[in-house]
Backbone bond lengths (Angstrom), bond angles and torsions (degrees), N, CA, C in turn:
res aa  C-N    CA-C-N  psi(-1)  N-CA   C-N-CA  omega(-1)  CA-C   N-CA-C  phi
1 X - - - 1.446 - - 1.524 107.61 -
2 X 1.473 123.36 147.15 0.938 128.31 -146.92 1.865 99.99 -85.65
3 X 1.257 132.84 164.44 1.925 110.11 171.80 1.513 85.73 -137.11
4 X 1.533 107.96 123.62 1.200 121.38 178.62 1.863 90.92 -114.71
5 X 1.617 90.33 159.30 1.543 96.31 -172.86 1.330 118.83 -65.95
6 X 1.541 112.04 152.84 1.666 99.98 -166.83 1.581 130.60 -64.14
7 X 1.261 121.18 153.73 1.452 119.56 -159.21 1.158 127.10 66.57
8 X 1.729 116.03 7.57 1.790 113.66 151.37 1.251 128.35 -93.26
9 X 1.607 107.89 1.78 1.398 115.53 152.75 1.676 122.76 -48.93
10 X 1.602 97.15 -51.18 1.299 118.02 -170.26 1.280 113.03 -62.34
11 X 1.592 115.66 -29.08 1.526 123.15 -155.04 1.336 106.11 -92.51
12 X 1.846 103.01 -28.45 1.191 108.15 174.97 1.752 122.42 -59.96
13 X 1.348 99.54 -61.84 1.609 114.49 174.40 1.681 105.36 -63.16
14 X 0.996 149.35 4.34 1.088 147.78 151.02 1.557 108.68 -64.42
15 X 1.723 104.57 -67.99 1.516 105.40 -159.89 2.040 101.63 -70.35
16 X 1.245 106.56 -17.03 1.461 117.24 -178.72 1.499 105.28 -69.19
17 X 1.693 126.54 -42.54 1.289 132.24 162.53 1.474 110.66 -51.63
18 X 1.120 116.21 -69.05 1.896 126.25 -173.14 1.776 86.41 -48.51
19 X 1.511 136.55 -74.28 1.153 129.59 -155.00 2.062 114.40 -52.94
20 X 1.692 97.71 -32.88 1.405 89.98 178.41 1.625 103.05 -82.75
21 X 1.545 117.86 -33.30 1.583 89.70 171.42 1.694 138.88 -87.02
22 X 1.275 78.03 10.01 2.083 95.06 167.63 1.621 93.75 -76.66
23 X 1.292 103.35 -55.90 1.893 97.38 -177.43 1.420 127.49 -45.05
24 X 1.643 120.94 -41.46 1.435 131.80 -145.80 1.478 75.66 -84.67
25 X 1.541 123.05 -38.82 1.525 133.68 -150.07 1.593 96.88 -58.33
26 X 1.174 108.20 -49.63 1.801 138.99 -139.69 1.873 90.38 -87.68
27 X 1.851 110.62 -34.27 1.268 95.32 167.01 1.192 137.18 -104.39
28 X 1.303 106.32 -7.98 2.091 122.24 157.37 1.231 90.77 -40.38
29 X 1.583 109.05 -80.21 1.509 116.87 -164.86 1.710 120.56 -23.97
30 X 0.981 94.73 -60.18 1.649 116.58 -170.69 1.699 92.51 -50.49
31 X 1.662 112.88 -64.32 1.573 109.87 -171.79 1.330 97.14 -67.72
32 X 1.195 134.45 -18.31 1.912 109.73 175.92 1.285 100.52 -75.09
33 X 1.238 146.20 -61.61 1.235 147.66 -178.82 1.618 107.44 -37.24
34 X 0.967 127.95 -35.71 1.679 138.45 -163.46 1.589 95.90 -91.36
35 X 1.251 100.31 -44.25 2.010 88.49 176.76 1.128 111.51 -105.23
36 X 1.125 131.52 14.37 1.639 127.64 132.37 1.252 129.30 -73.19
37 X 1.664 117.44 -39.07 1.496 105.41 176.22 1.512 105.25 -112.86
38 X 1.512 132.65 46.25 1.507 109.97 176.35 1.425 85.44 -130.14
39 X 1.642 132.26 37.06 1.390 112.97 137.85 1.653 116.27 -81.29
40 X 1.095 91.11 -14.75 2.180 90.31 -174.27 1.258 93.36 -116.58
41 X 1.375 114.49 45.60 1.833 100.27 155.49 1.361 106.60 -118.76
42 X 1.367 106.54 152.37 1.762 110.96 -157.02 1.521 94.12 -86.75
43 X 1.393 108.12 162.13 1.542 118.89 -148.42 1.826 92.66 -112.26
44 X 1.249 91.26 174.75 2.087 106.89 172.73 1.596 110.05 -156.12
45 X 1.026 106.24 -171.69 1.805 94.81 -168.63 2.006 78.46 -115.79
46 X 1.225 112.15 150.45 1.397 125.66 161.94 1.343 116.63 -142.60
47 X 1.630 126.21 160.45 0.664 129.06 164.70 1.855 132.70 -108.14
48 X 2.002 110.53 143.37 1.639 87.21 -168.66 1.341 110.11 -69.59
49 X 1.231 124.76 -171.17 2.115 124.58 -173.39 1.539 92.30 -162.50
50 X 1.796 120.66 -6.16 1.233 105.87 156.65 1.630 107.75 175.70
51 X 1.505 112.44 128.04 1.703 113.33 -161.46 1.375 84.53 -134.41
52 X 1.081 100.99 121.86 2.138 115.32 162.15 1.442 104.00 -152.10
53 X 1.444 97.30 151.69 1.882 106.69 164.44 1.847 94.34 -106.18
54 X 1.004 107.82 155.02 1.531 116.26 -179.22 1.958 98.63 -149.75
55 X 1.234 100.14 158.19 1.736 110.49 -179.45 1.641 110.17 -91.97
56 X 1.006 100.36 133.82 1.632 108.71 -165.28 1.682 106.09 -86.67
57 X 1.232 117.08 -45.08 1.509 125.97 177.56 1.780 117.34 -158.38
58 X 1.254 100.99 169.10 1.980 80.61 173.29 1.887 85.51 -144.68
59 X 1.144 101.31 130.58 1.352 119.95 169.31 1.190 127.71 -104.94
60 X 1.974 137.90 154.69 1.161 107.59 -177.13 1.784 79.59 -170.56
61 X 1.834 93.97 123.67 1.563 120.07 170.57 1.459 114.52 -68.51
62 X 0.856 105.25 -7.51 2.019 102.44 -156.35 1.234 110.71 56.80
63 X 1.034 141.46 24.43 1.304 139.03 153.68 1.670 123.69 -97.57
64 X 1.205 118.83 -6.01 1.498 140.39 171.16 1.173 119.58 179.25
65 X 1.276 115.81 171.12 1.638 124.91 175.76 1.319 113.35 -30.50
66 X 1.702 121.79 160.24 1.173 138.84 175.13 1.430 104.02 -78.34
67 X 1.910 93.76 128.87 1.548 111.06 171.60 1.407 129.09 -87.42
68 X 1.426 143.92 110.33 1.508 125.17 172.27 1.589 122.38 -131.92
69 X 1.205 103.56 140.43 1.122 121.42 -143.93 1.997 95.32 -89.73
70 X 0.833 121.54 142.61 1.529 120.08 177.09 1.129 125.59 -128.23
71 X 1.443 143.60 129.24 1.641 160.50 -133.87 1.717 88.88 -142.11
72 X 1.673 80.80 138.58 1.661 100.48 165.60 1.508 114.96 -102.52
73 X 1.965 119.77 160.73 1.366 92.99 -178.05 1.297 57.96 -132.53
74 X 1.425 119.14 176.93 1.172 146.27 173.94 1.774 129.03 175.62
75 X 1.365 99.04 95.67 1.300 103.39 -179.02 1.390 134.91 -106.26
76 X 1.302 124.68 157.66 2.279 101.41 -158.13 2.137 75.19 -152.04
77 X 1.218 76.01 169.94 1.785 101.19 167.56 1.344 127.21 -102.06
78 X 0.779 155.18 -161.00 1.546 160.40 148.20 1.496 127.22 174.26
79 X 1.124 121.54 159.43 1.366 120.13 -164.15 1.469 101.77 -134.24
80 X 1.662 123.75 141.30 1.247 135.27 -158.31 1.206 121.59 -152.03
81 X 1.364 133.23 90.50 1.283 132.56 -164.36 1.575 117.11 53.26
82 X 1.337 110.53 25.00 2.106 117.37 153.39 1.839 74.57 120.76
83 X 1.272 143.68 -3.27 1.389 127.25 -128.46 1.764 87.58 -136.67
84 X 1.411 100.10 118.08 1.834 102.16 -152.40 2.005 90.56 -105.41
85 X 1.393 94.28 114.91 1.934 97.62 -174.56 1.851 96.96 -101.29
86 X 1.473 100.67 171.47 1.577 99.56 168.50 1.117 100.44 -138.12
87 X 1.597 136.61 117.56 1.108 145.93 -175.47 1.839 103.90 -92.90
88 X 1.624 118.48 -178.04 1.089 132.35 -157.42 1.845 114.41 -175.68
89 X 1.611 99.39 -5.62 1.862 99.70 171.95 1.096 84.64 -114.54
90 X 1.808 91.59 145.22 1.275 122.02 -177.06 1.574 97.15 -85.89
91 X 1.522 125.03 -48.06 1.306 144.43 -179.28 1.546 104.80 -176.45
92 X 1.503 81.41 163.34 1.984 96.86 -150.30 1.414 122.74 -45.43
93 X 1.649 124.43 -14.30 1.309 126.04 150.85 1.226 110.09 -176.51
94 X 1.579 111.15 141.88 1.156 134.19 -168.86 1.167 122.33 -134.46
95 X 1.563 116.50 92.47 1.592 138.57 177.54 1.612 109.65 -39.28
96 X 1.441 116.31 161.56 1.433 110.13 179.42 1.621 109.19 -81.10
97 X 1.138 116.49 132.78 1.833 107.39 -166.16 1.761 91.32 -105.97
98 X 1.590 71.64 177.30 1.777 87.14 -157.38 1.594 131.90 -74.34
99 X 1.489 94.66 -11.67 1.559 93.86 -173.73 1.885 97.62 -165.57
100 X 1.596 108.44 147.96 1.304 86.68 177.52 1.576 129.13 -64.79
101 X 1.325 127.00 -14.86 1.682 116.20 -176.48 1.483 87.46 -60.61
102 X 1.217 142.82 -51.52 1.426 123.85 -168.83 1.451 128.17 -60.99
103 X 1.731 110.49 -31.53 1.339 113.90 159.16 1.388 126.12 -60.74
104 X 1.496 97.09 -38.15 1.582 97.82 -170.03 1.738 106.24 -67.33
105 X 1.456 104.71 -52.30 1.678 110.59 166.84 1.869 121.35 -43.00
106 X 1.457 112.76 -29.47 1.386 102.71 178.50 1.542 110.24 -71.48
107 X 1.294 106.01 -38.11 1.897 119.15 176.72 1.289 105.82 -84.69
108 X 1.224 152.05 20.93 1.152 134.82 167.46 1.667 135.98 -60.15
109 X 1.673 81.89 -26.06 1.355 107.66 -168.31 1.573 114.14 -92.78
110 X 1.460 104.22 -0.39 1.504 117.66 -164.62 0.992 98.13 -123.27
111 X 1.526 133.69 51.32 1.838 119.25 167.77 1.316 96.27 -66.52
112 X 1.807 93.30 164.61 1.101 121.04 152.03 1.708 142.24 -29.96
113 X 1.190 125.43 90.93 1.390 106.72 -168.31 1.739 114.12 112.38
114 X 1.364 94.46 -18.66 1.574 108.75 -174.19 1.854 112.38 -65.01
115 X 1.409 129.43 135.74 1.292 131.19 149.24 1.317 138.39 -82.92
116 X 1.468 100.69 109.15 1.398 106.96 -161.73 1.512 125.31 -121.24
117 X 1.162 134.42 176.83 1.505 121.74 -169.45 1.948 89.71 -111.43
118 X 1.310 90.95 148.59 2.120 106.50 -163.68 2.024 76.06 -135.34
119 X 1.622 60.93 122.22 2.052 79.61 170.77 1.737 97.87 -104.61
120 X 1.614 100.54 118.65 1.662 101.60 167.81 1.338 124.72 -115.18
121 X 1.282 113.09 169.05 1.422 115.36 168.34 1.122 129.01 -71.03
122 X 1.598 139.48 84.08 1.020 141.55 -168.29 1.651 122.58 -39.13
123 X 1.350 119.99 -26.71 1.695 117.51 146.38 1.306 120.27 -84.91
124 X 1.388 115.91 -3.88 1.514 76.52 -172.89 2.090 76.97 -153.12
125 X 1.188 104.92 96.98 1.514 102.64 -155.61 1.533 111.16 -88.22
126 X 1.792 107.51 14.74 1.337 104.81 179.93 1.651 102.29 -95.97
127 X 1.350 123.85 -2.33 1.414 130.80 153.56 1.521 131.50 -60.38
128 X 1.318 135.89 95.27 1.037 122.34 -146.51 1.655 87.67 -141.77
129 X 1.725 106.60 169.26 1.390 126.55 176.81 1.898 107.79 -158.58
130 X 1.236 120.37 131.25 1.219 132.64 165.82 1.879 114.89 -56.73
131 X 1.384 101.77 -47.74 1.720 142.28 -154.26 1.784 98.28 -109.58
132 X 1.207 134.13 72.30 1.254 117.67 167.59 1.156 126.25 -54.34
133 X 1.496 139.31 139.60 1.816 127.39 152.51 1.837 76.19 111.35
């Protein structure tokens, strides 16, 4: 293992902290911006190509039952001025929810195979949302 002089351990995991919370920062941002402007972005019909809830982790205090947290994936197609994109947000961000009936209920509406309207970003139309706002 490498021995760097003392207190560049520290300096390291510092600037490694600041760099992951410049990131988390850099992607709030992005989803506030996305559910502020993707109620007035003009819509297209797409189709889904793949809707599941899946369990993200399962944790457990010893103080009660095991907790797990569950993530939606949901991916559709769409087509945009001749120019065919494949999106993957459901809407501009989506926390891990608490149990699957709630996952399964957020995708319900998104089977497989389904035709649906994909709200895009009119500059930049590979930005897309199912869920505007």
């Amino acid at each position: 293992m490498p021995m760097y002089p003392v207190g560049m351990n520290d300096q390291i995991g510092k600037l490694l902290l600041a760099a992951l919370l410049i990131g988390f920062g850099l992607l709030a941002w992005r989803a506030w911006q996305i559910r502020q402007a993707s109620p007035t972005w003009p819509s297209t019909e797409g189709e889904i190509l793949v809707s599941r809830a899946y369990p993200l982790n399962e944790s457990h205090d010893g103080a009660g039952p095991p907790t797990r947290q569950w993530m939606v994936d949901v991916t559709y197609r769409y087509t945009v001025q001749g120019r065919t994109y494949t999106g993957d947000r459901l809407r501009a961000f989506i926390p891990p929810l608490s149990d699957e009936a709630t996952a399964r209920a957020l995708i319900a509406g998104f089977p497989v195979g389904a035709r649906v309207r994909v709200y895009h970003d009119p500059d930049r139309p590979d930005r897309s949302v199912l869920i505007p706002g």
